[in-house]
LOBAKOL-684786 format. One record per residue: residue in one letter; x, y, z of N, C-alpha, C in turn. Coordinates in steps of 0.1 Angstrom, whole numbers, padded with zeros to 4 digits, always signed. Atoms other than C-alpha are relative to their C-alpha. Layout:
AXYZXYZXYZ
...
REM end
This chain:
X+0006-0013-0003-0079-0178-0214-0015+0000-0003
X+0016+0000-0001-0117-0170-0209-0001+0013-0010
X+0004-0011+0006-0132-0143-0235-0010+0000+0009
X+0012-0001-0007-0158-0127-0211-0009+0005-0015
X+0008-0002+0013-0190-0128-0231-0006+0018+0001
X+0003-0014+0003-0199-0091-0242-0007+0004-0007
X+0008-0007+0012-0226-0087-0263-0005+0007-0001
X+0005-0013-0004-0239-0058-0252+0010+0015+0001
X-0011-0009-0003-0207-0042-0247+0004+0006+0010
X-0001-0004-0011-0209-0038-0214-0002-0008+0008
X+0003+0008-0008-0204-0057-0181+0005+0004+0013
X-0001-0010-0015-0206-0050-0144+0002-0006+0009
X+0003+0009-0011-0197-0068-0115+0000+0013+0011
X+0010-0012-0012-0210-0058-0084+0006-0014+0014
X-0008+0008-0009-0198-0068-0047-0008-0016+0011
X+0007+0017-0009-0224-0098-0036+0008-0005+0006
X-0007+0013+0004-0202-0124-0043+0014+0006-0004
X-0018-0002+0007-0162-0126-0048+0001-0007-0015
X+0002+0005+0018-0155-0134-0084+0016-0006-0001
X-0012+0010-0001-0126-0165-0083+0001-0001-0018
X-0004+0005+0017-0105-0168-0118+0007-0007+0000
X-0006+0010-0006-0094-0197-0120+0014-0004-0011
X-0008-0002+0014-0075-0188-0158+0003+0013+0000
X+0004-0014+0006-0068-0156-0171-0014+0003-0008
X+0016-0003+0004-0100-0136-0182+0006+0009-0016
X-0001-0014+0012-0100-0110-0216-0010+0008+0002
X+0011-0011-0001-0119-0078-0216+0002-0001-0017
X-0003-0002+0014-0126-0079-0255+0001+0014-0009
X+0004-0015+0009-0122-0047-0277-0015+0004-0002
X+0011-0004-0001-0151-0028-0276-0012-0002+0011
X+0009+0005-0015-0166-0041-0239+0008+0008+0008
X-0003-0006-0012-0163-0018-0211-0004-0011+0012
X+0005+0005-0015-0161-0040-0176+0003+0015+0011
X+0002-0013-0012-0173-0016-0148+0005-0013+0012
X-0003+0004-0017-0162-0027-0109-0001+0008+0010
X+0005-0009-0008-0184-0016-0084+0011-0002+0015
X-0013-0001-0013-0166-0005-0049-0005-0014+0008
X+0004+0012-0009-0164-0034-0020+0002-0016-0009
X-0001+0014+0001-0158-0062-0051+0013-0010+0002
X-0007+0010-0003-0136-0088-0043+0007-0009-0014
X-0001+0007+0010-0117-0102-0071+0015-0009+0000
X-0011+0005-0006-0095-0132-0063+0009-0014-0013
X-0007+0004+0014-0072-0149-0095+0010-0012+0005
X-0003+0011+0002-0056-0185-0098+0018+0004+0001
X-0013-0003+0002-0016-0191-0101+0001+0000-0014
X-0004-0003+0015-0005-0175-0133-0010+0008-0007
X+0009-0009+0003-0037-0158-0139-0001+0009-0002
X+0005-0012-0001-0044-0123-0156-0011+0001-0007
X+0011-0009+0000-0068-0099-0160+0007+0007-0013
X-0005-0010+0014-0063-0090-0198-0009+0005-0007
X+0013-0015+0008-0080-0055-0212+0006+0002-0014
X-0002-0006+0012-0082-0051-0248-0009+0005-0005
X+0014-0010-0005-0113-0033-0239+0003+0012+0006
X+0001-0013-0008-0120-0008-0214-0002-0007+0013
X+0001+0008-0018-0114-0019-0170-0004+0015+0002
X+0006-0015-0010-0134+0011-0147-0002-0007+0010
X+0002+0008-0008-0128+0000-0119-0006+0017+0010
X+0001-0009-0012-0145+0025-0089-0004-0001+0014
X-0005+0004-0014-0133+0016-0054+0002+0014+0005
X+0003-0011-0009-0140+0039-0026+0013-0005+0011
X-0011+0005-0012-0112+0042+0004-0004-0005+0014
X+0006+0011-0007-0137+0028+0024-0005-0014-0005
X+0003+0010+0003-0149+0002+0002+0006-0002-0017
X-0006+0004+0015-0120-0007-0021-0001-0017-0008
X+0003+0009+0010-0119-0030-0049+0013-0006-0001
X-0017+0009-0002-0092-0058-0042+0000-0007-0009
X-0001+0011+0006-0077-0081-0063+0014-0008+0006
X-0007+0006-0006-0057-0106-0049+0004-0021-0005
X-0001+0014+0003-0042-0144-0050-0017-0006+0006
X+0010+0005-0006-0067-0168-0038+0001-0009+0014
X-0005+0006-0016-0048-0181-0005-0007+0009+0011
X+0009-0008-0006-0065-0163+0019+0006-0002+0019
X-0004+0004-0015-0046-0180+0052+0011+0009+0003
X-0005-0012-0005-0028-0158+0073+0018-0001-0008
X-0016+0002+0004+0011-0173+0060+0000+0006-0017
X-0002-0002+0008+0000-0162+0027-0006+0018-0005
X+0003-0012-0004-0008-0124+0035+0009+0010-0015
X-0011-0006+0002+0024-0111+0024+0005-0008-0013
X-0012+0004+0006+0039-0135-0001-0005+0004-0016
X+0004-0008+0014+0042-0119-0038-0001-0019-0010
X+0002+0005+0012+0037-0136-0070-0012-0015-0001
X+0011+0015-0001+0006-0160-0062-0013+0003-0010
X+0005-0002+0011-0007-0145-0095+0005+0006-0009
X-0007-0008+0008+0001-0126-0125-0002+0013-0002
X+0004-0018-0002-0018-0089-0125-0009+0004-0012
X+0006-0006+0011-0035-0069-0146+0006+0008-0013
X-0012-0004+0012-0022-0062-0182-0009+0008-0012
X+0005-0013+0008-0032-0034-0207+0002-0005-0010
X-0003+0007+0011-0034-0047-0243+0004+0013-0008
X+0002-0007+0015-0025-0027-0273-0012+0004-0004
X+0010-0002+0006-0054-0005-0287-0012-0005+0015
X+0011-0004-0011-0070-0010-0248-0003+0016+0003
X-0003-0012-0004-0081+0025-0240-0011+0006+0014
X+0010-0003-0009-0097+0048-0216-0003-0005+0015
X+0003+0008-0014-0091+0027-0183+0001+0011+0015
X-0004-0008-0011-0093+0038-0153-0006-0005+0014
X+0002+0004-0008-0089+0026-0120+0001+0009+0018
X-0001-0011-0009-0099+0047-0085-0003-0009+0013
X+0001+0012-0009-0097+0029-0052+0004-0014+0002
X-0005+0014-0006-0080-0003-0055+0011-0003+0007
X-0010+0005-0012-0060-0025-0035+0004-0012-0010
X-0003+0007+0003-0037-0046-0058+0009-0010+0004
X-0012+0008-0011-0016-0077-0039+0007-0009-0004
X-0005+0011+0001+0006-0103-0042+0002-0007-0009
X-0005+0006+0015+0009-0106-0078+0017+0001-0005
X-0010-0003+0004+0039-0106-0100+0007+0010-0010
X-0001-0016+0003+0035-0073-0120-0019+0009-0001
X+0011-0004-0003+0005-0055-0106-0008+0007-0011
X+0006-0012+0016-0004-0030-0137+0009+0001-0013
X-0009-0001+0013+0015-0035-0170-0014+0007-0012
X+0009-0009+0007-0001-0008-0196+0012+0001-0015
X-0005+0003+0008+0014-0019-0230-0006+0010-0015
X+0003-0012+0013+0018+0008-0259-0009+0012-0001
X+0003-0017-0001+0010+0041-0272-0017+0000+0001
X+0018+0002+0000-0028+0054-0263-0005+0000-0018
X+0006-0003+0010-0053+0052-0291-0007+0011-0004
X+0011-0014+0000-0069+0085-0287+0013+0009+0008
X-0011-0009-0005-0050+0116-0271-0001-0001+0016
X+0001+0002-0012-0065+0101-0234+0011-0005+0005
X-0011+0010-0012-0041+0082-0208-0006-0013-0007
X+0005+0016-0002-0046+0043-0213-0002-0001+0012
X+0005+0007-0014-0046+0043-0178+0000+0016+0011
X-0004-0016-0009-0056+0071-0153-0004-0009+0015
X+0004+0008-0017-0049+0054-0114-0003+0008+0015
X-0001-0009-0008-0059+0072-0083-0005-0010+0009
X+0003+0005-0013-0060+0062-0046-0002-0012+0005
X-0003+0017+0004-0049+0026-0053+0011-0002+0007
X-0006+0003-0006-0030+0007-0032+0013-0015-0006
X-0008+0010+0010-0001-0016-0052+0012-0005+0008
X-0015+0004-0008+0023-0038-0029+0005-0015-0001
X-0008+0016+0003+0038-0072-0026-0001-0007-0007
X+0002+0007+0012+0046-0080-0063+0016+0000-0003
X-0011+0008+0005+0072-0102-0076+0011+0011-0007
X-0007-0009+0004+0089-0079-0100-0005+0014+0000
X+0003-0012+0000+0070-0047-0103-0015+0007+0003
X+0010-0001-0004+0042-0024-0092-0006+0006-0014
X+0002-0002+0012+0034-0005-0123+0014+0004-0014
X-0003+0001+0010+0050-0011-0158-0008+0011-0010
X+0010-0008+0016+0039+0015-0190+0015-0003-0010
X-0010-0002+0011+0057+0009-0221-0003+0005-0016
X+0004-0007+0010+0055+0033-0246-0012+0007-0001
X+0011-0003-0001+0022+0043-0227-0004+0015+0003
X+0000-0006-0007+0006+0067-0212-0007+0003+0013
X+0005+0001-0007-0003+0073-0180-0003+0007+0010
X+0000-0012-0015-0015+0096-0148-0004-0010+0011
X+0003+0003-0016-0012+0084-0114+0001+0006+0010
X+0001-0009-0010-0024+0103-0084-0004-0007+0012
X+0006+0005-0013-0027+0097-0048+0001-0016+0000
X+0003+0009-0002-0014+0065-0047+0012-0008+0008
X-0010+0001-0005+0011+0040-0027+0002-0014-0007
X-0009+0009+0005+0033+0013-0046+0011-0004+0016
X-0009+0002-0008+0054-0006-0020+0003-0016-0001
X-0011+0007+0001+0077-0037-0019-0006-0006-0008
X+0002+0010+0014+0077-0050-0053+0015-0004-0006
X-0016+0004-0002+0111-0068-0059+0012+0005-0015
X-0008-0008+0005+0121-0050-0093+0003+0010-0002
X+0002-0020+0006+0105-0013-0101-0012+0004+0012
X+0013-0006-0006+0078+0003-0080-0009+0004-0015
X+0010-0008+0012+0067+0026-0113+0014-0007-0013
X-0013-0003+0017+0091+0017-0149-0010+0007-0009
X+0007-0003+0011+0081+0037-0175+0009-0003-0014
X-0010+0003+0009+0098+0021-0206+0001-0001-0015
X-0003+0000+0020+0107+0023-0247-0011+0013-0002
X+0002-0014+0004+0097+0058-0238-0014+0004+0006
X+0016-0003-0005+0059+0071-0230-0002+0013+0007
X+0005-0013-0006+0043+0099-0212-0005-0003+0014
X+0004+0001-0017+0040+0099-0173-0002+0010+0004
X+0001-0015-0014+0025+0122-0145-0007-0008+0013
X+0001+0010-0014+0029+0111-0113-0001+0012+0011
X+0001-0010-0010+0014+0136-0087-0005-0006+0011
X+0009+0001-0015+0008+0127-0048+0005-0017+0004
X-0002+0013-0003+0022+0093-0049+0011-0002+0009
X-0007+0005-0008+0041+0074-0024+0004-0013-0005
X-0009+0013+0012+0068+0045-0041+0005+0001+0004
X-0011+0004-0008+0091+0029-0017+0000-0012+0001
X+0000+0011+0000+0104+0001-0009+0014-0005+0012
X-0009+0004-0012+0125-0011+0025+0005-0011-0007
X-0006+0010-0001+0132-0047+0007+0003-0012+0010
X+0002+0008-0009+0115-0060+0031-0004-0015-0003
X+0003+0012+0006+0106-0092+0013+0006-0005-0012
X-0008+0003+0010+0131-0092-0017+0011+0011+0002
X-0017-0001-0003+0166-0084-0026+0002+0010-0015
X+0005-0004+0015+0154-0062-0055+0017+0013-0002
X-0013-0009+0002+0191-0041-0071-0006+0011-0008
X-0002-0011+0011+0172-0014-0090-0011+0008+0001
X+0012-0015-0008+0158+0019-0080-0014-0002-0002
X+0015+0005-0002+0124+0020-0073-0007+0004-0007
X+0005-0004+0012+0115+0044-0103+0006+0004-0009
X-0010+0004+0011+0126+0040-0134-0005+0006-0016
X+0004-0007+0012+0122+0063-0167+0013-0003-0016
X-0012+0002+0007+0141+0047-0200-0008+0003-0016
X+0000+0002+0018+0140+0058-0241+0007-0006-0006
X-0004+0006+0006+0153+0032-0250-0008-0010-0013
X+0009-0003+0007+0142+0023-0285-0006-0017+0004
X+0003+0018-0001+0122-0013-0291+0007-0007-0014
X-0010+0001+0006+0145-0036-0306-0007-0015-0002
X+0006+0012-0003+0141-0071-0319+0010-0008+0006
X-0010+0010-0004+0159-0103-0309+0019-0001-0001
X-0018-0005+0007+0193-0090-0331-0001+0011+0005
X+0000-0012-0005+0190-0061-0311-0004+0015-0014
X+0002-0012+0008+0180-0042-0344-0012+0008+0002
X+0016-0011-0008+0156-0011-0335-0008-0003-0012
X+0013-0002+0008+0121-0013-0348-0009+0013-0001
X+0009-0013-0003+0106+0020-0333+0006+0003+0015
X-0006-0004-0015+0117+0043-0307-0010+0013-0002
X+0012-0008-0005+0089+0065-0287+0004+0012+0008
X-0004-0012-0007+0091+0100-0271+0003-0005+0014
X+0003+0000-0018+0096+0103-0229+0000+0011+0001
X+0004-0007-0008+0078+0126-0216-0001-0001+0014
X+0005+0003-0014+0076+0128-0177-0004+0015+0010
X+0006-0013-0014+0059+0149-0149-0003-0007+0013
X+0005+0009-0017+0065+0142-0109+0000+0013+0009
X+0003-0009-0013+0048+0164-0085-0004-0007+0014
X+0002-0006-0014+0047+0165-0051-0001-0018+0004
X-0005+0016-0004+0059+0121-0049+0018+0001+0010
X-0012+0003-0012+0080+0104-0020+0002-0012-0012
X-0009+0012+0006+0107+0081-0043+0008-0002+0010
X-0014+0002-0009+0126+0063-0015+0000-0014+0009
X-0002+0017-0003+0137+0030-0002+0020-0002+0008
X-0012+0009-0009+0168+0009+0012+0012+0005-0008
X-0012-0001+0006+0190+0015-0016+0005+0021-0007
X-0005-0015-0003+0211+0048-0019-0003+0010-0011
X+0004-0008+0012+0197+0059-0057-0015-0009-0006
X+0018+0003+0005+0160+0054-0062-0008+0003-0005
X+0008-0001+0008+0154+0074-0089+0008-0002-0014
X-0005-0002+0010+0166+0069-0123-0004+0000-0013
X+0010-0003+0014+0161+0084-0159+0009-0004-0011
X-0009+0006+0008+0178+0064-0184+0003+0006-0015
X+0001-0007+0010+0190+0084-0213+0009-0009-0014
X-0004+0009+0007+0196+0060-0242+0002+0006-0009
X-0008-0008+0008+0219+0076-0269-0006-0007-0012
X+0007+0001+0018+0199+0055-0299-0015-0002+0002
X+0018-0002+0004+0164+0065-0288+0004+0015+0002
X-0003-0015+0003+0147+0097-0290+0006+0009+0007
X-0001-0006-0010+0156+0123-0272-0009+0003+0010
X+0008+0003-0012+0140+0129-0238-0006+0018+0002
X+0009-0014-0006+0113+0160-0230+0010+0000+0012
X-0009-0005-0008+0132+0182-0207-0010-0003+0017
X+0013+0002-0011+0110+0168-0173-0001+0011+0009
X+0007-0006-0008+0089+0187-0148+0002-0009+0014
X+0003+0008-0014+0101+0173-0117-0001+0007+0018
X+0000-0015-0012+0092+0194-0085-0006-0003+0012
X+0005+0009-0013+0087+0189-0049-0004-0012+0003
X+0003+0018-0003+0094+0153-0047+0009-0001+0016
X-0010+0006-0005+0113+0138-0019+0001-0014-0002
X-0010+0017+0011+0140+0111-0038+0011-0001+0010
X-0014+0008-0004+0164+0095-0021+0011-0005-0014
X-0010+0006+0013+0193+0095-0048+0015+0004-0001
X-0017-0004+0001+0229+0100-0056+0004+0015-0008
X-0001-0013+0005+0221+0126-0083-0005+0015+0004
X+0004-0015-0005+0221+0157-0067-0004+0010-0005
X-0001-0014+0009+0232+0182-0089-0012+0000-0007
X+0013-0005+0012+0204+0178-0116-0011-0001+0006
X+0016-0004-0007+0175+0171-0085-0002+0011+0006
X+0003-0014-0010+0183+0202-0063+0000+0008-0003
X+0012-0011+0008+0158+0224-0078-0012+0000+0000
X+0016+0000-0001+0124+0234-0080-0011-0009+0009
X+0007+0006-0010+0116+0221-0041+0000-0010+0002
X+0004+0012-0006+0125+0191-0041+0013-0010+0012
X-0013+0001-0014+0140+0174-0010+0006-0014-0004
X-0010+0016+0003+0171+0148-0013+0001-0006+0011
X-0008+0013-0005+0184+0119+0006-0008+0006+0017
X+0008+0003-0014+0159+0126+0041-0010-0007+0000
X+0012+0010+0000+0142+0101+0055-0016+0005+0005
X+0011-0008-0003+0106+0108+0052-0011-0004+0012
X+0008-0003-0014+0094+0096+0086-0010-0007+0000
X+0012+0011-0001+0067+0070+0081-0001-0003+0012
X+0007-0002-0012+0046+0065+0109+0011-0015+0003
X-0007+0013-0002+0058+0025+0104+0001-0006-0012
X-0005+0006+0012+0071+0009+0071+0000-0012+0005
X+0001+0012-0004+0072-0021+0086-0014-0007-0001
X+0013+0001+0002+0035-0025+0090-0009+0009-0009
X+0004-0008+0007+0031-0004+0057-0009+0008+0006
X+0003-0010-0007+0019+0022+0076+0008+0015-0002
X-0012-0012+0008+0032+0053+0052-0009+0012+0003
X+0000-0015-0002+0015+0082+0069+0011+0005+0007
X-0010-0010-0002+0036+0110+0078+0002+0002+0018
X-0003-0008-0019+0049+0120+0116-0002+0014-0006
X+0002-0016-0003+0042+0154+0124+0015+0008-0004
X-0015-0004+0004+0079+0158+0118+0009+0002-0013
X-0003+0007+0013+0084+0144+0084+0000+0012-0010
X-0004-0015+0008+0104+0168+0059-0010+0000-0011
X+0010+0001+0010+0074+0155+0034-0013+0005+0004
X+0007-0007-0006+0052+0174+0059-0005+0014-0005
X+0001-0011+0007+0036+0201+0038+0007+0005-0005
X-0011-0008+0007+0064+0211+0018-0004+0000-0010
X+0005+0003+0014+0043+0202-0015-0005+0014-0004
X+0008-0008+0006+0034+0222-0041-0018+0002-0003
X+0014+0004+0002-0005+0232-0045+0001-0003-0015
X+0004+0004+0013-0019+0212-0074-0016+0001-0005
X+0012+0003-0005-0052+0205-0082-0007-0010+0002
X+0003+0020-0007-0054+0172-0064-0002+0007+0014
X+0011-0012-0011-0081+0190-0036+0003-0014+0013
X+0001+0014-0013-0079+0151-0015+0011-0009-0001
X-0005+0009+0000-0058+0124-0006-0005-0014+0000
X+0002+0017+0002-0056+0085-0009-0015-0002+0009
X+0014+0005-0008-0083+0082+0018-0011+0014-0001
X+0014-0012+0003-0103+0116+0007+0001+0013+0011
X-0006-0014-0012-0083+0140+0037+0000+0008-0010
X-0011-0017+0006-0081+0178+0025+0010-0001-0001
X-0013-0005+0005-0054+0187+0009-0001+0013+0007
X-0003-0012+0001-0039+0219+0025+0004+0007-0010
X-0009-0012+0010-0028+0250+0006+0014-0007+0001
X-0012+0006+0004+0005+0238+0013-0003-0015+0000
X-0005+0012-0003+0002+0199+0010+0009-0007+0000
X-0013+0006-0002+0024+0175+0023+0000-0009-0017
X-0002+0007+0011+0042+0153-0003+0000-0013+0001
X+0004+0014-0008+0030+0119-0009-0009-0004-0003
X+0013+0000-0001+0001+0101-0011-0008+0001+0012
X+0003-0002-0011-0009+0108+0026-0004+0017+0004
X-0001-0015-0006-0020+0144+0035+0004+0002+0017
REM end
C-alpha cells in the first residue's frame, strides 16, 4: 500500500489526467483528499482506495467522478470484481461523496465502525454503484445517509447495514435482476447482530437504527428486503420506513405508512440499466415530500415525488 504524501493535510486531484493505481492507496488520518468533478480514477486488481482520513469527492451528473478497473475494452464493460473499492477505516470521518460512478469492483463502499463525531462517516448523494462482486454498499456499525442514488447488480447486498449502525436511505433506487450473478440474498439487508470473535464469543454489540424514505428495494428474488433481528444483540430502534416500493414476502409489518409491495416498478429498461420510471410506474409520484428539492441528475422534485432515485 502507498501512504499518499500529506503534509499539508490536504490533497486535490483535479481532472487533466486519469490517476492509474496500480496498489492500494491510504488517505492518512488527518489529510482530507478533495476530487474535483470529471476525474477519472482507474485501480489495479486487488487495489483499494483506503480513508483513514477524509475522501470529498464532488462529481457533478454531468461531469461525474468515476472509479473504475483499469480494462477499458469493450468485453470488460460489465464484468465485476476487476478491483477491490473504496474502504472507510475506523476513526475516518466526515466523508462525503456527490456524483460518482462506482464500477466493477468487488465491494464498492465498505464504511467500517462507529462515527467519531455525531456526523455520518459517509454522507453519498447522486452516485451511481453497479457491477460489484459481492456488494454495493457495506456500513458496519456505521453511520450513514444516502440520497438520490442507484446501486444495481452486485452479486451479494445492494446496501448491508451490519453489527448494527444508523442508516437513512431517502430517494434511492437498489435492485438487482441477477443479471450477471446468481446472488441468494435480498438486495437490502439491516442486521444487530453483535461482533463476535473467532469462538463466536460477543465483544460488542451496537444500536440499529434505520430510516427509508421514498426508495425502490426490488429485484428477481421474491423477498428483497430484510431486517435481521438477532436475539443476543441490541435491540432494534423501532424504524421509519415509508413510501418505499419493496418487493417482499413480509407483508403484514410493510403495509403501512405508503408503502407499495410486490409491483413491478416499470423501468424504462433494466437491461440496459436504464432505471427511469414509465409514465405508468406505481413509483410514479406516490413519494412522500422530503427535503431532497432534486434528483440523481438535478430534475425537480415535485410536491408529490416519485419514489426512487429518478424523478
Amino acid at each position: 500500500n502507498e501512504v499518499l504524501d500529506c503534509s499539508i493535510g490536504t490533497l486535490h486531484w483535479t481532472p487533466e489526467k486519469p490517476y492509474i493505481l496500480y496498489d492500494s492507496i491510504l488517505i492518512p488520518e488527518g489529510c482530507t483528499l478533495t476530487i474535483d468533478a470529471g476525474t477519472r480514477i482507474y485501480s489495479y486488481n486487488k487495489s483499494s482506495i483506503l480513508v483513514a482520513g477524509t475522501l470529498i469527492v464532488n462529481g457533478t451528473p454531468e461531469n461525474p467522478v468515476i472509479f473504475q478497473g483499469t480494462r477499458i475494452d469493450a468485453e470488460y464493460n460489465d464484468l465485476n470484481n476487476q478491483w477491490a473499492g473504496i474502504r472507510f477505516l475506523p476513526r475516518s470521518k466526515d466523508n462525503s461523496i456527490t456524483g460518482a460512478i462506482i464500477k466493477n469492483g468487488f465491494v464498492g463502499i465498505e464504511v467500517d465502525s462507529l462515527p467519531v463525531n455525531n456526523n455520518p462517516n459517509l454522507t453519498i448523494s447522486q452516485s451511481q454503484i453497479f457491477n460489484m462482486a459481492a456488494a454495493g454498499i457495506v456500513g458496519y456499525s456505521s453511520k450513514i445517509v444516502a440520497v438520490n442514488n442507484l446501486i444495481t447488480e452486485c452479486g451479494q447486498f445492494g446496501f448491508l447495514g451490519a453489527l448494527g449502525g444508523d442508516y437513512k436511505l431517502v430517494h434511492n433506487t437498489i435492485v438487482s435482476y441477477n443479471l450477471r450473478s446468481n446472488r441468494q440474498n435480498p438486495i437490502v439487508v439491516f442486521d444487530n447482530s453483535p461482533y463476535t470473535d473467532k469462538d463466536k464469543n460477543i465483544i460488542a454489540k451496537f444500536p440499529l437504527e434505520m430510516e427509508l424514505v421514498n426508495n425502490i428495494v426490488y429485484g428477481s428474488l421474491e423477498d428483497e428486503f430484510l431486517i435481521n433481528n438477532n436475539s443476543s444483540g441490541l435491540p432494534i430502534t423501532p424504524p421509519l420506513i415509508q413510501t418505499n416500493l419493496i418487493r417482499t414476502k413480509q407483508t403484514s409489518t410493510l403495509n403501512t405508512n405508503g408503502n407499495i409491495l410486490n409491483q413491478d416498478p416499470l423501468f424504462e429498461n433494466y437491461n440496459t440499466y436504464n432505471f427511469q420510471l414509465k409514465s405508468t410506474s406505481p413509483a410514479k409520484n406516490t413519494g412522500t415530500q422530503t427535503n431532497i428539492s432534486i434528483d440523481i441528475k438535478n430534475n425537480t422534485r415535485s410536491t408529490s415525488p416519485s419514489i426512487g432515485c429518478w424523478e
